[in-house]
DOPASE-836311 format. One line per field, with one value per residue (C-alpha): residue number from 0; x, y, z. Coordinates in steps of 0.05 Angstrom, whole numbers, plus 5000, padded with zeros to 4 digits. Layout:
BEGIN
pos (NUM,...)
east (X,...)
north (Y,...)
up (Z,...)
***
This chain:
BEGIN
pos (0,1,2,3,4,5,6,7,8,9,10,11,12,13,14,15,16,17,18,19,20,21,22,23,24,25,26,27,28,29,30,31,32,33,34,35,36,37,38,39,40,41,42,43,44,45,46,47,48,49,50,51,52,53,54,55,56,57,58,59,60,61,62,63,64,65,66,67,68,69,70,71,72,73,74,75,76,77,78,79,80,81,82,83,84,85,86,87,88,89,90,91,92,93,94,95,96,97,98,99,100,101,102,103,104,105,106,107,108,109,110,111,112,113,114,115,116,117,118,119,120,121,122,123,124,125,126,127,128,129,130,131,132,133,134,135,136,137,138,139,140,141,142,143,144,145,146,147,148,149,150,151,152,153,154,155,156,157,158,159,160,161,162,163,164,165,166,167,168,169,170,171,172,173,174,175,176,177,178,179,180,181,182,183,184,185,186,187,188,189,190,191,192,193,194,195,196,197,198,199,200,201,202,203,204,205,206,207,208,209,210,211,212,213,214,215,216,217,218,219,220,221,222,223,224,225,226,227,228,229,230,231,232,233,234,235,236,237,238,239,240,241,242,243,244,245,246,247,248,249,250,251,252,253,254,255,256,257,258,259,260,261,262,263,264,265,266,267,268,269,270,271,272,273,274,275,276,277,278,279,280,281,282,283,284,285,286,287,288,289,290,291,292,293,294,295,296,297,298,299,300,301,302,303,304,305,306,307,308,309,310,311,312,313,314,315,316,317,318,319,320,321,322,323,324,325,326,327,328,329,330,331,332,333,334,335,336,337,338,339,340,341,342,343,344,345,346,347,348,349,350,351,352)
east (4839,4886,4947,4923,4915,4990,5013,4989,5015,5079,5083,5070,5114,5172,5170,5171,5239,5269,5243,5278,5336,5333,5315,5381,5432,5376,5388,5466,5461,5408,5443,5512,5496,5447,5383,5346,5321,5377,5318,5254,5186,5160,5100,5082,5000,4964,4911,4969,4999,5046,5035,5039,5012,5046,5109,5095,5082,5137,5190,5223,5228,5261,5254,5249,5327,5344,5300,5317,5273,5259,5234,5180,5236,5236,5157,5164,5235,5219,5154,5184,5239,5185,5139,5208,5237,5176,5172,5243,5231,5175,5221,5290,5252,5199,5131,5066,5078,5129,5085,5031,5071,5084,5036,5073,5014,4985,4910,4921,4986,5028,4990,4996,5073,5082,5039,5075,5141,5131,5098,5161,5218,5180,5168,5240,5271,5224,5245,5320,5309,5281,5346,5387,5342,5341,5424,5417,5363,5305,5245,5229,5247,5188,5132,5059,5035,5082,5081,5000,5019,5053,4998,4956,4989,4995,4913,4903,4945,4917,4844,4862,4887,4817,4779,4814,4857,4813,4751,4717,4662,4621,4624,4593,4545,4522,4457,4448,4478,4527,4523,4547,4596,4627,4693,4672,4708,4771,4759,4731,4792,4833,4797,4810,4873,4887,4847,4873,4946,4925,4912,4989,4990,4972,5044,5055,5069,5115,5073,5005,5017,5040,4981,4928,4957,4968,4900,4880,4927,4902,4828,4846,4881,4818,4773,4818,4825,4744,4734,4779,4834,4899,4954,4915,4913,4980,5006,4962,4991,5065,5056,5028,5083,5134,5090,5087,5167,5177,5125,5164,5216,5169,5140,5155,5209,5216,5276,5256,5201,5154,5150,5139,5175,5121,5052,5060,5067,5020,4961,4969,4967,4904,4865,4882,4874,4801,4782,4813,4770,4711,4703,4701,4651,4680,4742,4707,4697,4768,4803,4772,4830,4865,4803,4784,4849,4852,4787,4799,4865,4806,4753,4802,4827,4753,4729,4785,4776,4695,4689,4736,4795,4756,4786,4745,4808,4869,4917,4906,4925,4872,4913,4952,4889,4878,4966,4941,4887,4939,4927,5004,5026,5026,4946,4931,4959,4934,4864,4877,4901,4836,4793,4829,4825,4739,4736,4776,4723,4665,4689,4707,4635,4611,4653,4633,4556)
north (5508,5547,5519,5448,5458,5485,5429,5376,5405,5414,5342,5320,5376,5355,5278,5286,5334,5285,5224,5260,5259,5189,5163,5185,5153,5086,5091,5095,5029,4990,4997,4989,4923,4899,4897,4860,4794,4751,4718,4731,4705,4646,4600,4590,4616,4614,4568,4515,4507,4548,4631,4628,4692,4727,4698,4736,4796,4803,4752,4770,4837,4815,4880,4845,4822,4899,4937,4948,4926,4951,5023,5025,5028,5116,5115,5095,5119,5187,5183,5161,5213,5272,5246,5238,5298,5338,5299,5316,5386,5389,5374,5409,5488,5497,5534,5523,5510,5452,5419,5426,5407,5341,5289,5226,5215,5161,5167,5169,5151,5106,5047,5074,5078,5002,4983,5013,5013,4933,4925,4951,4927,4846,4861,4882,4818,4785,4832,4815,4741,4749,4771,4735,4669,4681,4694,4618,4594,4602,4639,4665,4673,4671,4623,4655,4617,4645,4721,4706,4680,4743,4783,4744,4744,4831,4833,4786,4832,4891,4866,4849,4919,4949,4908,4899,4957,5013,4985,4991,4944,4976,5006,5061,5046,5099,5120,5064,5083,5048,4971,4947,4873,4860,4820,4800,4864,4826,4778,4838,4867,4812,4798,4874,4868,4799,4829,4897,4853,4816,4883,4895,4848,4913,4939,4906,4968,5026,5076,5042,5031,5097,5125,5081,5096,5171,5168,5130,5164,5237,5211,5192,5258,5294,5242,5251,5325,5335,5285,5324,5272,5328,5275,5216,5279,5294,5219,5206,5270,5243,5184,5214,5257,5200,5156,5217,5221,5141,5159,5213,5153,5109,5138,5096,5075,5058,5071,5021,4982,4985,4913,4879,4928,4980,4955,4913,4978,5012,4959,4944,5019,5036,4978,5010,5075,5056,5031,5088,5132,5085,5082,5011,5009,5079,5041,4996,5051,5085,5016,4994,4992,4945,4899,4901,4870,4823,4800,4795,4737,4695,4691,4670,4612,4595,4592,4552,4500,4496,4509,4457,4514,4564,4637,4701,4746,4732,4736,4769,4810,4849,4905,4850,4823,4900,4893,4831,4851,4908,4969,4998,4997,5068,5079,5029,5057,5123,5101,5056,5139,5166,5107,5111,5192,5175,5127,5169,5227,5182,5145,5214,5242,5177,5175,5240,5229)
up (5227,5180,5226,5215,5138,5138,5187,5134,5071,5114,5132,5064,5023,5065,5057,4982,4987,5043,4990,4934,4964,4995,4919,4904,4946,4934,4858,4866,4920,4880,4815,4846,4888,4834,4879,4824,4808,4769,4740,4711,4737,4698,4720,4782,4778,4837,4825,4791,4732,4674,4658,4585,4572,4628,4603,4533,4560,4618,4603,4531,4564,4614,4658,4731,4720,4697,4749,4823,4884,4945,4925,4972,5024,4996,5017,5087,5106,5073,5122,5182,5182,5178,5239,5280,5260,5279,5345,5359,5350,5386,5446,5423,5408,5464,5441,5414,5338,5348,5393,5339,5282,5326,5296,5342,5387,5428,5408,5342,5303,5353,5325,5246,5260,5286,5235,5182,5200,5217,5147,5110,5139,5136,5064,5061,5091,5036,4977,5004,5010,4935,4910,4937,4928,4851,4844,4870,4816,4861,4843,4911,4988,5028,5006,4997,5058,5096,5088,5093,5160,5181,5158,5182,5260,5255,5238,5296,5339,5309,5314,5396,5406,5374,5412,5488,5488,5444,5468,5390,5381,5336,5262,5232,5168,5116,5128,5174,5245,5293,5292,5349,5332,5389,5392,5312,5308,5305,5248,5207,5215,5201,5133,5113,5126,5082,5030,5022,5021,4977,4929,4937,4866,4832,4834,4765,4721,4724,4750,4771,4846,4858,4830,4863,4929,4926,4905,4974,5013,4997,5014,5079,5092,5079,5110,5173,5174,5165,5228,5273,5267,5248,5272,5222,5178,5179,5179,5112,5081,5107,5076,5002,5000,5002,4946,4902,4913,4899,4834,4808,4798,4775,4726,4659,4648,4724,4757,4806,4834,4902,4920,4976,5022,4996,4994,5052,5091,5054,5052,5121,5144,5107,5146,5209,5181,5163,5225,5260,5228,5231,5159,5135,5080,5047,5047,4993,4956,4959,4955,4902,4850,4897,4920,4839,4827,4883,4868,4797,4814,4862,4809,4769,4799,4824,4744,4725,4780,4774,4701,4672,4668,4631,4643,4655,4644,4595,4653,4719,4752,4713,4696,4659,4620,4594,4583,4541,4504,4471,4513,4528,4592,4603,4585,4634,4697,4675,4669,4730,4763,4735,4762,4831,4835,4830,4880,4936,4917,4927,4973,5018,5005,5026,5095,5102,5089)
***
């Protein structure tokens, strides 16, 4: 037990050093090659139509054609380099504690790494096809309906693999028992996936993603650990250690931003990590920050198409609304941290119930 404990504080220690240093040599190529929008976001809301508000608030500032993109890259490199390296080893110096500190393995993690490692580097190409679009007056590379698609053909996958190769057809419910779903336990993944995607709109101040998914992160870690699952453990604490390193960076004012390169991989990960851990309806509880906010962008749209455009929120995002309604930036991803911190505890008790 004490070995496991040290073999997850190792993983995730390490990955914030090896994403320190990483956030270096990114800082020197972002701001040398300009790896920034050349210009800002204007219009272009979901359900149709202009983004006044979001215009006042974001474009005189002007910060998306000053800040570099891509920083999620330092999350998932940082956390790829630690799992290999510790795989290496476990081959290269024979013994017991290598093979331990190994957390590469086919039961648990082979299916986190292709799902995280295929996350980032799509939502790089997209954060690279948004540069470069926008140095040739276009807003955007990819279209929305087309990065759903992808997301929505890696659920599918990931659902299949559950179902035919895993052999899950059941979930476990609080206080209920197993319920058994059968080959439904595909779609339910699938929608998990799109929605906890769809959560990756939350990256929208310095500072706030980070936060929210450290937050997630760390829950799963324990969640893991307390179910027997070290190598989930260890991943989880892998991959917090690399957010924390990205957030020491982000931290207002922002050295650079996650994007698409970071909460794809992150938001795609935690699905599988949930199911994984057969913990589905705790994952309400610890995602909540990012469903809040996703959910916040649908009602939207819905009340302005069935109540004559009427508004709920200012602007969404909601973290934008509370941007709008004059709370600084800072005091809302701090609140958002406090908020997110909560939810993983509850959430954990609850998974652990």
């Amino acid at each position: 037990m004490t070995f496991d404990i040290l073999k997850i504080f190792i993983s995730a220690a390490l990955t914030f050093f090896i994403g320190i240093g990483i956030s270096s040599i990114f800082t020197n190529l972002a701001y040398k090659y300009k790896w920034w929008k050349k210009t800002g976001s204007k219009g272009g809301a979901l359900g149709g139509g202009e983004t006044p508000v979001f215009d006042q608030l974001k474009g005189e500032k002007d910060t998306e054609v000053k800040t570099p993109r891509m920083g999620g890259l330092i999350i998932w490199v940082s956390a790829v380099i630690t799992l290999l390296l510790f795989w290496i080893l476990s081959y290269i110096i024979p013994g017991d504690i290598m093979d331990k500190m190994n957390f590469l393995s086919r039961s648990q993690t082979w299916l986190l790494l292709a799902t995280f490692v295929a996350g980032g580097v799509f939502g790089l190409i997209n954060d690279a096809l948004d540069i470069i679009s926008s140095a040739y007056g276009r807003s955007k590379g990819l279209s929305r309906y087309q990065i759903i698609s992808v997301v929505l053909f890696i659920g599918i996958v990931g659902g299949s693999w559950f179902y035919f190769k895993l052999g899950v057809s059941e979930i476990t419910l609080p206080l209920i028992g197993i319920v058994a779903i059968g080959w439904f336990i595909i779609p339910l993944f699938v929608i998990f996936m799109i929605g906890l995607y769809s959560g990756g709109v939350i990256d929208g101040i310095d500072g706030l993603s980070g936060g929210v998914f450290a937050s997630i992160f760390g829950a799963y870690s324990a969640i893991a650990y307390f179910q027997g699952q070290i190598d989930i453990a260890a991943f989880c604490a892998a991959v917090l250690g690399g957010i924390l390193a990205y957030l020491w960076f982000n931290i207002p004012p922002a050295r650079f931003w996650m994007t698409e390169t970071g909460t794809m991989a992150l938001t795609l990960t935690i699905t599988v990590i949930a199911f994984l851990t057969d913990t589905i309806v705790p994952l309400l509880i610890i995602a909540f920050p990012l469903i809040a906010t996703s959910a916040s962008v649908v009602l939207q749209v819905l009340s302005k198409k069935l109540r004559g455009g009427k508004k709920i929120f200012k602007i969404t995002p909601v973290h934008h609304h509370f941007e709008a309604i004059g709370w600084p930036p800072y005091k809302v991803a701090m609140r958002y941290w406090i908020i997110s911190v909560v939810c993983a505890i509850i959430g954990t008790v609850v998974a652990l119930i």
